[in-house]
C-alpha positions in Angstrom: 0.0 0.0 0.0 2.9 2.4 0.8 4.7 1.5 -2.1 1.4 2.1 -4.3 0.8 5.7 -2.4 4.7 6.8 -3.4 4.5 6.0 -7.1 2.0 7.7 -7.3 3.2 10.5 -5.4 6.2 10.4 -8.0 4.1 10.5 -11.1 2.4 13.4 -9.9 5.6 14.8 -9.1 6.4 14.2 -12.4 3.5 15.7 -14.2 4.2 19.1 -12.0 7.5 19.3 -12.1 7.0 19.0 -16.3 3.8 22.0 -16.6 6.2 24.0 -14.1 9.2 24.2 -16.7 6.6 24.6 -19.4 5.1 27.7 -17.5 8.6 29.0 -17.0 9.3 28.7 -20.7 5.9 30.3 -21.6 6.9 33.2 -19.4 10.0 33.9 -20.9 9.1 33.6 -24.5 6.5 36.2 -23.1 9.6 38.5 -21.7 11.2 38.5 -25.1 7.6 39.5 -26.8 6.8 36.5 -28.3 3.5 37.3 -30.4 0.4 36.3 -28.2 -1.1 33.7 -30.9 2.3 32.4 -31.2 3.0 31.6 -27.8 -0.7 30.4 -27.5 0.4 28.1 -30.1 3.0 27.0 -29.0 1.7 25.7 -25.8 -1.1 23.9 -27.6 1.6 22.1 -29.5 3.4 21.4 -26.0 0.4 20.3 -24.0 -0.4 17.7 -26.6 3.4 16.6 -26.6 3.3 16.4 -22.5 -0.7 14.7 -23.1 0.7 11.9 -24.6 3.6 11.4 -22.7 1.5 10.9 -19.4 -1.1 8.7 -21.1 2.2 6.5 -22.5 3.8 6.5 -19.3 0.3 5.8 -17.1 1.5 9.1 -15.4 -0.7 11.1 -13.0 -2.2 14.5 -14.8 -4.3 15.5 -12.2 -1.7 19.0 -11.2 -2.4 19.3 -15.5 -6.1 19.2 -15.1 -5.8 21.5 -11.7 -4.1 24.1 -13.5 -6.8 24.1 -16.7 -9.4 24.1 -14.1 -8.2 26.9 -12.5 -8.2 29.0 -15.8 -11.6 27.8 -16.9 -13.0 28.9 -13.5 -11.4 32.5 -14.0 -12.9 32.9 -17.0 -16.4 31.6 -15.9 -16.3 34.5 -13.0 -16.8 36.7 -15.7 -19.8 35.2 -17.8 -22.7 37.0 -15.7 -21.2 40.4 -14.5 -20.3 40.8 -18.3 -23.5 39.4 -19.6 -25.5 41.3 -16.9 -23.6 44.8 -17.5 -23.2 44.5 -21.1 -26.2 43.7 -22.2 -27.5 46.5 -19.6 -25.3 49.0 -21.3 -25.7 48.1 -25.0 -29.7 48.4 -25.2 -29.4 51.5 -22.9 -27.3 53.1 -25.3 -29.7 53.0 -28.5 -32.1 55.9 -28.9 -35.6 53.9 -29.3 -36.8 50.3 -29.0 -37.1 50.0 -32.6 -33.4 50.3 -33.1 -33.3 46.8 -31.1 -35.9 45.0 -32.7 -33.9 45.7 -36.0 -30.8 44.6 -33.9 -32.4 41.6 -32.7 -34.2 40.0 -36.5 -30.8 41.1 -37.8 -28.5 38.6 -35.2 -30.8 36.0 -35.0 -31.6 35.5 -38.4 -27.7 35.3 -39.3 -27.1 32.8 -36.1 -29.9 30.4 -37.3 -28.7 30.3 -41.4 -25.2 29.6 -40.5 -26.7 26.8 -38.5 -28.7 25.5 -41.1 -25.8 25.5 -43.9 -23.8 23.9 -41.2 -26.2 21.0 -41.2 -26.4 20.6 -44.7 -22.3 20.5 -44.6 -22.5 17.7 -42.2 -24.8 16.0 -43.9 -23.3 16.0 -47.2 -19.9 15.0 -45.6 -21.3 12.2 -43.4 -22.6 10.6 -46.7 -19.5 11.2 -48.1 -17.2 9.9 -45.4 -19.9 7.3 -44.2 -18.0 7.2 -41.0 -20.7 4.3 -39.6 -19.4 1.6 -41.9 -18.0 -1.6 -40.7 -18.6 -0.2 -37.1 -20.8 -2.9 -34.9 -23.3 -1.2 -32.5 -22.4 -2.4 -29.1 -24.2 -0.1 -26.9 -22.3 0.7 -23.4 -23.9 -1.0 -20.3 -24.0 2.5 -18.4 -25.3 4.4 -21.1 -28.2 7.0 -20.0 -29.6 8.4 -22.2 -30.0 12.7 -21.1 -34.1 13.7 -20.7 -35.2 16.0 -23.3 -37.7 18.7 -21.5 -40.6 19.6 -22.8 -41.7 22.1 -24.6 -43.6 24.0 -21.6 -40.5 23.2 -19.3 -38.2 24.8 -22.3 -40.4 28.2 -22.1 -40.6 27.9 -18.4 -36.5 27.5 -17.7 -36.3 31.1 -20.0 -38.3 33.2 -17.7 -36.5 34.6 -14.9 -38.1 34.1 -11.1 -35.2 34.9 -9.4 -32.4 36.7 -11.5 -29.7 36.1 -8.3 -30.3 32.4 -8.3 -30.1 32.1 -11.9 -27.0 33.9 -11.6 -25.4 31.2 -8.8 -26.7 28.7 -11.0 -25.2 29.8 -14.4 -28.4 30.2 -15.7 -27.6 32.8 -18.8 -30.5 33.0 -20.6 -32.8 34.3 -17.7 -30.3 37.1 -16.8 -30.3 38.2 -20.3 -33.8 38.5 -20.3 -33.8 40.1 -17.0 -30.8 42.8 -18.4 -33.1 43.2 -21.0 -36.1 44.0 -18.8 -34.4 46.6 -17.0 -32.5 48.0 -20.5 -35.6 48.5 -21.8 -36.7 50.4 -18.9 -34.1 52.9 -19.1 -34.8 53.4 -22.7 -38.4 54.3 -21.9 -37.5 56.4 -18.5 -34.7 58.6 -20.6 -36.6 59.4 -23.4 -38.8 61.3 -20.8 -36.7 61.9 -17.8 -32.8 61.6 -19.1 -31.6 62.9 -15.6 -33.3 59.8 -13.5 -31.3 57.5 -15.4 -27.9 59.3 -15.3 -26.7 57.8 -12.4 -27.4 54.4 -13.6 -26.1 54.5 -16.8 -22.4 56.4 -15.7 -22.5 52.9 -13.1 -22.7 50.9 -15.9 -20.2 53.1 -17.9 -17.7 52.3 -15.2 -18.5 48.8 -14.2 -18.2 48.1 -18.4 -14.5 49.5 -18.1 -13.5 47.6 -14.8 -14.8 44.3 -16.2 -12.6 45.0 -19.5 -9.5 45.2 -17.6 -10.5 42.1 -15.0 -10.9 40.3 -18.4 -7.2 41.7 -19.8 -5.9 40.4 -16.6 -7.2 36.9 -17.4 -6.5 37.1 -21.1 -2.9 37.0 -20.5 -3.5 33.8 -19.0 -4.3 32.1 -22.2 -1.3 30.1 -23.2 -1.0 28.6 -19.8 -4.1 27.9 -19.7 -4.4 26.0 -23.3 -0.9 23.7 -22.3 -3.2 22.2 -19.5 -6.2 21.9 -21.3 -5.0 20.2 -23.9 -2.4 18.0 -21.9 -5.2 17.1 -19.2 -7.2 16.2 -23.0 -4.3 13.8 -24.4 -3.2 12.6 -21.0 -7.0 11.1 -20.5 -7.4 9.4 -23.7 -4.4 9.1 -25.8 -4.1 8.1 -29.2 -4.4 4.6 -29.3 -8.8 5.0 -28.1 -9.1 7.1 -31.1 -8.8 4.1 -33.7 -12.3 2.5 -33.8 -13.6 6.0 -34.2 -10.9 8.0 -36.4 -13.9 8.0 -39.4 -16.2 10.2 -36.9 -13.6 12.4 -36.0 -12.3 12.5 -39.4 -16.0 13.4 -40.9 -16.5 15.5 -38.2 -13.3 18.2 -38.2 -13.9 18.2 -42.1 -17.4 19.1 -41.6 -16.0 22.0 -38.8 -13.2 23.2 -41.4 -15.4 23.3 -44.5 -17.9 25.6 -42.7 -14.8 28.0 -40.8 -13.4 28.6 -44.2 -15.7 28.5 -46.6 -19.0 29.7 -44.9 -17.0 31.9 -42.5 -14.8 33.1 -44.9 -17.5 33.6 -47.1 -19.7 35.9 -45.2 -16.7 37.7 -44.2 -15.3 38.4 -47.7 -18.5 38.8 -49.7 -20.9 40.3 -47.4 -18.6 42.7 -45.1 -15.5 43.1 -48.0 -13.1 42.0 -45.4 -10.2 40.0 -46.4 -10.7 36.9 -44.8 -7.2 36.1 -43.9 -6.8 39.3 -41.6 -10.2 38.7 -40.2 -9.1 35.1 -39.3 -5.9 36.2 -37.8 -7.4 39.4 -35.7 -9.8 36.6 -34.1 -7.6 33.8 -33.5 -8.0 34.2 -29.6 -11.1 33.8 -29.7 -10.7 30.4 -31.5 -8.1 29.3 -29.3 -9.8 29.9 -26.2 -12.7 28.2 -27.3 -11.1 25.2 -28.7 -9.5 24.3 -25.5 -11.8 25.5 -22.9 -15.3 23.5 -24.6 -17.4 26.4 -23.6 -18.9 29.5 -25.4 -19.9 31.1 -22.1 -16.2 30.7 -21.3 -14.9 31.9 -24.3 -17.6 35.3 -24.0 -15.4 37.8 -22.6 -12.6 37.0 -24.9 -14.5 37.4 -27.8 -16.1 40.2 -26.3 -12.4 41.8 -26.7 -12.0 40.4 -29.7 -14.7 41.8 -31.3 -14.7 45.4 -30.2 -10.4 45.8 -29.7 -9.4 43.7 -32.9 -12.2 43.3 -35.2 -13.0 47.4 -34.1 -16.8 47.0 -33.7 -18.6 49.0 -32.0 -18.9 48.1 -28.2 -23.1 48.5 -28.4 -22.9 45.9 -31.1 -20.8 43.7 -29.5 -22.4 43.9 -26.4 -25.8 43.2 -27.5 -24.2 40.1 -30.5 -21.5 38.1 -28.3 -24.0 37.3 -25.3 -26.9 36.0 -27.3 -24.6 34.1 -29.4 -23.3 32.9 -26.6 -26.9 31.3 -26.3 -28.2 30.6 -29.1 -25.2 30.4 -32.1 -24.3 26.4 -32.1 -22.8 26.3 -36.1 -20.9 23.1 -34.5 -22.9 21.9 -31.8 -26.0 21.9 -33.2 -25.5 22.0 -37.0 -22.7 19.8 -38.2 -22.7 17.5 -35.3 -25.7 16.3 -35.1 -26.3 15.5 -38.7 -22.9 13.5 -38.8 -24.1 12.1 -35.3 -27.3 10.9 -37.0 -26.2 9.6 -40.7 -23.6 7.5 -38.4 -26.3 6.0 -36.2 -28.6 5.1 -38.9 -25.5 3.2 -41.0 -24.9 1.2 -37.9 -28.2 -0.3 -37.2 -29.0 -0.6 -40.9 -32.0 2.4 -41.3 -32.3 4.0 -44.9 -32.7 7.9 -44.8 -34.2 9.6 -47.7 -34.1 13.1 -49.1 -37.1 14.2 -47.2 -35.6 12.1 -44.1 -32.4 15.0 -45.1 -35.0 18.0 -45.1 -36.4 17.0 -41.8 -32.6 16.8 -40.3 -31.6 20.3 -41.2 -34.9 21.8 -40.3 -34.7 19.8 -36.5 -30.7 21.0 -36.7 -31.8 24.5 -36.5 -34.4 24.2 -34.4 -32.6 22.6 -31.9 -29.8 24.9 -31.8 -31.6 27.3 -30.0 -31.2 27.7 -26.5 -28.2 24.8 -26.2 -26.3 25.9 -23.3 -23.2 26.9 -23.8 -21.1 24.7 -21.8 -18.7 21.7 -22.6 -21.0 18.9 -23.7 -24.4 20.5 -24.3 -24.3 19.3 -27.9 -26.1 15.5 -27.0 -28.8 17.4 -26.0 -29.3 18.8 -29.6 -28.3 15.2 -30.6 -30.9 13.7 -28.6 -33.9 16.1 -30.3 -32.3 15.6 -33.9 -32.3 11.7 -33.2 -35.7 11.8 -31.6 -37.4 13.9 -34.4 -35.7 11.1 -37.1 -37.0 7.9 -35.6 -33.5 6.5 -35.2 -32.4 4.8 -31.9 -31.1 7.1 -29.1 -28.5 4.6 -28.2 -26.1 5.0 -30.9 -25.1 8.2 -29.2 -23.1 5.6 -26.7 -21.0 5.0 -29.8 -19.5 7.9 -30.4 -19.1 9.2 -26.6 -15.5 7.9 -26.1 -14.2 10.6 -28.8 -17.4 13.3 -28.7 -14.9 15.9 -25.9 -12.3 15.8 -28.5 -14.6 16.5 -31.5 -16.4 19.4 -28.7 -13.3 21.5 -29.3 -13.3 21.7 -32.8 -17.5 22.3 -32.7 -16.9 25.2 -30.1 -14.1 27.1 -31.7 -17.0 27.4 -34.6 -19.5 28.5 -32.6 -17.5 31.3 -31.0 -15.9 32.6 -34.5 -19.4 32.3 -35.7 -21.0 35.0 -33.0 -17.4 36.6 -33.9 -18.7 36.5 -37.6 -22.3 37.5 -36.8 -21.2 40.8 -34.8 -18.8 42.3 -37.6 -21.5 41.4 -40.4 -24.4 43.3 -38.2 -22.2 46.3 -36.9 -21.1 46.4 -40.8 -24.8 46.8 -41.9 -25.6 49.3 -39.4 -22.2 51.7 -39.7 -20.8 50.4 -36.5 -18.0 48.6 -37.9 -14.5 51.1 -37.8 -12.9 49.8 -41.0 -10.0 51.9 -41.4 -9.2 51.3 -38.0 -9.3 47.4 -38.7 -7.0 47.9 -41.6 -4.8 50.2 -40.3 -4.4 48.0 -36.8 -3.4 44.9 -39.4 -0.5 47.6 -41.1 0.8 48.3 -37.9 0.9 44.9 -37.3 2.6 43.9 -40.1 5.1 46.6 -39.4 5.7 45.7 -36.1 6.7 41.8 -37.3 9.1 42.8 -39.7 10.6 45.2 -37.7 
């Protein structure tokens, strides 16, 4: 027993004493002004190096995992003050309430087309790939299959009774309705009595400035936090679980890609005239958050700072985009996912799908999307609904749960750069979108890495 508590006192050892040099090393490429994405980078590449070297070595990761925890709960501090304040302060800001019903059609009619092309795309590459074939369903004995509410309960959860509690419990969507009560109010009150609402709207002028540099402060966490993320990720499963499935993660980060470059890039080109490649580079922490963290409430008030610092949209438009994207913007979790998830089920157990069988899978995709929670894992929910609505069996969701965290990252980065998408196309239609400041923050840029 004593022998058994000290090895494993030395692996753990071992595990810290390794994320301690890599920290050290991250610090000091950040003393010689190593680039930000590059450093990020780097320590993705590292804590995939040290991921597989615990998993090979049966090594304890659990000071890894402690250290990704800890930066995924800094972040998380953040969500509802800056949901809360934000939103407060971004429908406060407009003139008259028909100003954010234009906002509102605007956002959510981009959120829920991206979703729906991002359906089709993992459709069509699920039939292409067929990821299901020559895979035996053999359905895990502890496999549970998540209750889907109803429709009544759905409403119900939305409506805030006690905006405190549904802050404690994490509860976004009832805050933002509740911000969005008391917005509105001050809208109404100003446009009579603008000196009542002074006060009010000079504290959230302030708290909006103190949150941005609380979130500063943790931004410069980033590439510590991304080494342990993605070390505690290869440390728990390796490389040798991800054979029987390589098809579904194979089908699945095509899927992701084809929709971040082409859709993305796309919209961004096309429909805003921004070079895609500069728009992609200026929002790159906002996909690396995202990809390691599995969360797009996490990933918020980067790409909060991303939005209105980089992308130079307007903070009333970024305030008002990010948080219900945040919500309701699941390009990944609830578009390409779910259609791969179900064209794999219904190859294993042998069940033909038809084109109308296709039409009723994008429609559910985007219905579905709205209101996923934002948090890692909330995409089986959407699964469930999508798998429910096509009459195929709910257990062949067990299959693919041994590689569905790794395949999260991938889904979540496009969900964030999708609200990231959303917010420059909207602020661009409505004159809120500083382009010669975006282009001449990339020629400074530029300057500053030749130099």
């Amino acid at each position: 027993m004593n022998n058994n508590l000290l090895a494993a006192f030395q692996t753990n050892w071992i595990s810290l004493l390794v994320s301690l040099a890599v920290i050290v090393f991250l610090v000091f490429l950040a003393k010689k002004r190593v680039g930000f994405g590059t450093r990020v980078f780097i320590a993705l590449g590292l804590g995939l190096l040290a991921g597989i070297v615990f998993n090979s070595f049966k090594l304890d990761y659990k000071s890894v995992s402690t250290i990704g925890t800890i930066y995924v709960n800094l972040i998380k501090m953040l969500v509802m003050p800056l949901v809360f304040v934000l939103v407060i302060n971004s429908i406060a800001s407009l003139t008259n309430l028909a100003h954010l019903r234009k906002l509102g059609v605007k956002t959510i009619l981009w959120f829920l087309s991206t979703t729906g092309v991002a359906a089709l795309i993992g459709l069509l590459v699920a039939l292409a790939v067929d990821p299901g074939n020559g895979i035996k369903a053999a359905v895990p004995k502890d496999f549970k299959v998540r209750e889907i509410p109803t429709f009544s309960q759905v409403i119900l959860d939305l409506v805030p009774s006690n905006p405190i509690s549904d802050m404690a419990a994490g509860k976004v969507v009832p805050v933002l309705i509740f911000a969005i009560f008391v917005a509105v109010a001050i809208v109404h009150i100003n446009s009579r009595k603008p000196e009542s609402v002074e006060p009010v709207k000079q504290f959230l002028k302030s708290a909006t400035d103190v949150l941005h540099q609380v979130v500063k402060y943790v931004i410069r966490l980033t590439p510590y936090g991304v080494y342990a993320l993605v070390g505690a990720m290869a440390a728990k499963y390796g490389l040798e679980t991800l054979a029987p499935l390589a098809k579904v993660i194979f089908a699945s980060y095509i899927g992701l890609i084809i929709h971040f470059v082409l859709v993305f890039g796309g919209l961004v080109a096309l429909v805003a005239k921004v070079n895609p490649i500069k728009f992609f580079r200026k929002a790159y922490p906002t996909v690396a958050v995202a990809f390691t963290t599995r969360s797009s409430y996490a990933t918020l008030p980067i790409n909060l700072e991303v939005i209105t610092k980089r992308l130079r949209v307007s903070p009333r438009i970024a305030s008002f985009v990010a948080p219900l994207g945040a919500t309701m913007n699941f390009n990944g979790c609830g578009g390409v996912w779910p259609a791969i998830v179900a064209v794999f089920v219904a190859r294993v157990y042998n069940i033909h799908l038809d084109v109308t069988d296709y039409i009723l899978l994008i429609l559910v995709c985007v219905i579905s999307s709205i209101g996923v929670a934002g948090v890692p894992g909330p995409a089986a929910i959407s699964t469930t609904v999508v798998l429910t609505a096509m009459g195929l069996p709910l257990e062949g969701m067990g299959l693919v749960l041994g590689v569905e965290a790794l395949i999260d990252m991938g889904r979540t980065a496009v969900n964030a750069t999708g609200t990231t998408v959303t917010a420059l196309l909207v602020a661009d239609s409505e004159g809120e979108f500083d382009r010669a400041a975006f282009e001449r923050d990339e020629e400074d840029e530029m300057e500053h890495a030749t130099a």
